[in-house]
N, C-alpha and C positions, 0 to 999 in steps of 0.2 A: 983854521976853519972851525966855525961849529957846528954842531949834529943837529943835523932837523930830523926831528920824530914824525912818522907818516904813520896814521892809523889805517891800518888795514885789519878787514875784516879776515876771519880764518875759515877753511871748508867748514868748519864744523859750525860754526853760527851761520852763515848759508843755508846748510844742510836744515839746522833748526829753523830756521824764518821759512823757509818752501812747508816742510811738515807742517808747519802750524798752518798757511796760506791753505796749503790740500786738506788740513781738515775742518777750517771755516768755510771754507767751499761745498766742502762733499754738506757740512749742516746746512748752508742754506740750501743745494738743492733739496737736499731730504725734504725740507719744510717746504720747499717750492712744490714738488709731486705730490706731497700730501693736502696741498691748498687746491692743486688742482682736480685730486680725486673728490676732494671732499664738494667742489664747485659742482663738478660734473653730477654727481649725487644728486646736490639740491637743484642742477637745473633738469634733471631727469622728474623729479619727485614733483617738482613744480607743472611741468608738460603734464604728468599725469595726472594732476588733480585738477588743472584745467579743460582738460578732454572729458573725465568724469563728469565733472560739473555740466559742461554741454552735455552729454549724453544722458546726464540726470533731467534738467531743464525737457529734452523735448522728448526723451520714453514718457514721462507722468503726463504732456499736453499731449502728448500722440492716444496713450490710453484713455486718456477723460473725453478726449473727441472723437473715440472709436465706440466706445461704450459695453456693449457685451461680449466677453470674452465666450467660441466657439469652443475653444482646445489651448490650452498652456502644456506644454510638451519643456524637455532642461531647455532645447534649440529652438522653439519656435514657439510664438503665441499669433494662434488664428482669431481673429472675431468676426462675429456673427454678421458684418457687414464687408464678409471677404478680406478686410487689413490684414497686414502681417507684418509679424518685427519676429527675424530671425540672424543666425550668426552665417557670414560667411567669410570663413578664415578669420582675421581679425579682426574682421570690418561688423559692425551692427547695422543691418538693412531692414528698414522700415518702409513699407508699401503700401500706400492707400489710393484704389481705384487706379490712376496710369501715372498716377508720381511717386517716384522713389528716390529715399534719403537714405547715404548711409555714411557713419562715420567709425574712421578709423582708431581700433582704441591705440593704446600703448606696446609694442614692441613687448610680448609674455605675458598678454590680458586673455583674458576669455570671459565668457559670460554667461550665467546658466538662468534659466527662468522656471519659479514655481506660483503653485497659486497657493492663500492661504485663505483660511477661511473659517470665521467665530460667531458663535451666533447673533452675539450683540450688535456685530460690523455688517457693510457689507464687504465682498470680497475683496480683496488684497492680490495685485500683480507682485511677486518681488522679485526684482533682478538682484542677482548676486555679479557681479564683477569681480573676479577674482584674478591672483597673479601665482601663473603658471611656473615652477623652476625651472633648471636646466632641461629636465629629464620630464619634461609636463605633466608632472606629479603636482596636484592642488598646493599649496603652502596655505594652510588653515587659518594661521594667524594675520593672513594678508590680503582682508578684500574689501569692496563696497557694497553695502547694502541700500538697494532703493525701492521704494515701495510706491504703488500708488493705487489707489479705488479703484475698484471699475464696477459699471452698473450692471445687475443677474450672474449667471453662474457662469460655469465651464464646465465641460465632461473630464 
């Protein structure tokens, strides 16, 4: 009789091929959760510059069609023709005569309002939009600024 040689594999090259399977695994998750953090990011960051933009669009036509500003307070700009655009919670509410618009910012927006004012210009509404942290402390480096005319003054 002759001897037939059977290749068998040994625990210890088993043991090696799983190691290696467990840790091209664990790297593609890693790179999987971090595509997803980074996704979720940019579709947050996207939501909110979409929302800005709307809410930029119709504060500048809602001020240019109210025209003089009564009182700009950080929460509330009154004008002389009874309108109002103020903060409630996180919503931006806008009211002129018996219609009211408001739009909801972003999940840690807020929004403050001042007037400005040069002698060359005339005055200046600027809404600051900014993004509140955890702890609703302002983060400085993180806001939008929008500006827009308006006709006479304010107290």
């Amino acid at each position: 009789m002759s001897a037939i040689k059977i290749n068998r594999y040994t625990l210890l090259e088993m043991l090696a091929v799983i190691v290696l399977a467990g840790v091209l695994m664990n790297a593609a998750l890693l790179f999987y959760y971090k595509s997803q953090n980074i996704n979720r990011k940019y579709t947050e960051k996207a939501v909110q510059i979409k929302s800005v933009s709307a809410v930029s669009k119709y504060l500048r036509s809602f001020i240019h069609d109210n025209g003089e500003t009564f009182m700009v307070k950080p929460d509330k700009v009154v004008f002389k023709n009874g309108s109002v655009i103020t903060m409630d919670g996180n919503r931006l509410v806008f009211i002129a005569g018996s219609s009211t618009r408001s739009f909801a910012l972003p999940k840690g927006f807020s929004t403050t309002f001042a007037l400005e004012q040069s002698p060359e210009e005339p005055p200046r509404i600027v809404t600051n939009i900014v993004v509140l942290d955890s702890k609703d402390q302002l983060q400085l480096n993180k806001f939008t600024r929008i500006t827009a005319c308006v006709k006479g003054g304010a107290k």
